[in-house]
N, C-alpha and C positions, 0 to 999 in steps of 0.2 A: 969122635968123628965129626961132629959138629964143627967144631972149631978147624976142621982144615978145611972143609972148606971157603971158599973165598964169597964171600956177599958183599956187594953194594954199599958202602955207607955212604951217608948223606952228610957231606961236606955242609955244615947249619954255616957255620961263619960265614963259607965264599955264597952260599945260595941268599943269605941275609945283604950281604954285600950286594950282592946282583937287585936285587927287589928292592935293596934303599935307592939303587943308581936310576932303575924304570921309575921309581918314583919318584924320584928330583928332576929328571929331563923330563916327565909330564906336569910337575910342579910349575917348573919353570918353563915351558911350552904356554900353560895356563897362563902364565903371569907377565908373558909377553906381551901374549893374547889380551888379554884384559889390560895392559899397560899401553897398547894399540887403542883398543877402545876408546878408554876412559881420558889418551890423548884428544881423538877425534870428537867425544864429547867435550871436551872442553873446549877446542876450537869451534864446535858448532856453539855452545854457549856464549864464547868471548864475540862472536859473529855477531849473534842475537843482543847482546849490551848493547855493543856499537850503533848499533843500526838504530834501537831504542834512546841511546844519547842524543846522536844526530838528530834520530825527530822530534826529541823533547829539544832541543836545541833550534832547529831550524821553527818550531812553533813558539818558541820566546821571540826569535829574532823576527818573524816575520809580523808577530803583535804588535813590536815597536817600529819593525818598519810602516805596517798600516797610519798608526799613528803617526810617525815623523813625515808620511809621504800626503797625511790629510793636513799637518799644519803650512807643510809647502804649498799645497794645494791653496788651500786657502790664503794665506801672504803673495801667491802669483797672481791670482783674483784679486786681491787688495792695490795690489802694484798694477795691474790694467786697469784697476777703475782709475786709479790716480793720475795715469796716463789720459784715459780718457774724460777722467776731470779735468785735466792741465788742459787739452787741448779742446775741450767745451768751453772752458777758462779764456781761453786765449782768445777765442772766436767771439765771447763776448765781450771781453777785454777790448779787443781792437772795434765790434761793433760799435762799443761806445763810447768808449776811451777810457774812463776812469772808475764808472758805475759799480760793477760786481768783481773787483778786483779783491777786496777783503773774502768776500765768499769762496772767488777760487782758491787763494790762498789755503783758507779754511779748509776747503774740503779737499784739496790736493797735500797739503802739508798731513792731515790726519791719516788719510788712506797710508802716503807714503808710511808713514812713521809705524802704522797697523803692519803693512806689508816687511817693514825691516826686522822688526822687533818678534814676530813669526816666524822669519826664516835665519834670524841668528839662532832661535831656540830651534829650528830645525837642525842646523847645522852643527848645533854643539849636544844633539841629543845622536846625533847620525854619527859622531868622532866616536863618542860609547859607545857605540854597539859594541858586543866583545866578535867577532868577528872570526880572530884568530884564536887557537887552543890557549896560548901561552897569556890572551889578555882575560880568561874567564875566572 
């Protein structure tokens, strides 16, 4: 009597089936998820380098700019004394005609020479800077 009647059975395969599927699409729900993430972390990371490059970079370049903008500084100062050597020069040059002509010489040929020899080495330390990404 048992046997005619009809009971329930439990389909194991299709219900294994069904439970593998809720778990691969929350699997993979998870792993979007977290492939979401762990992009947006790595963008805030790549963010953070950058930013870190740049200012180790813009504090080399500004080191050597100090530097290339005090040797100019100085060879500008050098080239106005000589200026105004020449033309203290000239004033006693012409005061007395012949007198302190060696001294201006002197002291205007050396300023200059101070002043040129300055701002070549400024000018050929200021072409290095690396400036651009492709010269570093």
């Amino acid at each position: 009597m048992l046997q005619d009647k009809e009971t329930p059975v439990l389909d194991e395969e299709r219900l294994a089936d069904e439970i593998a599927a809720s778990i691969a699409e929350e699997e993979e729900a998870k792993t979007l998820k977290k492939q979401v993430t762990d992009l947006i972390d790595d963008a805030r990371n790549l963010a953070l380098v950058e930013v870190e490059y740049y200012k180790t970079k813009l504090s080399v370049n500004m080191a050597a700019t100090k530097r290339i903008l005090a040797m100019f500084g100085i060879g500008l100062i050098c080239g106005t004394m000589a200026i105004i050597a020449l033309i203290l020069g000239l004033l006693l040059i012409v005061a007395e005609y012949l007198g302190p002509v060696a001294a201006t010489a002197i002291v205007t040929g050396t300023a200059l020479l101070i002043a040129v020899i300055l701002m070549k080495k400024a000018i050929n330390a200021a072409k290095k800077l690396p400036l651009d990404e492709n010269d570093a």
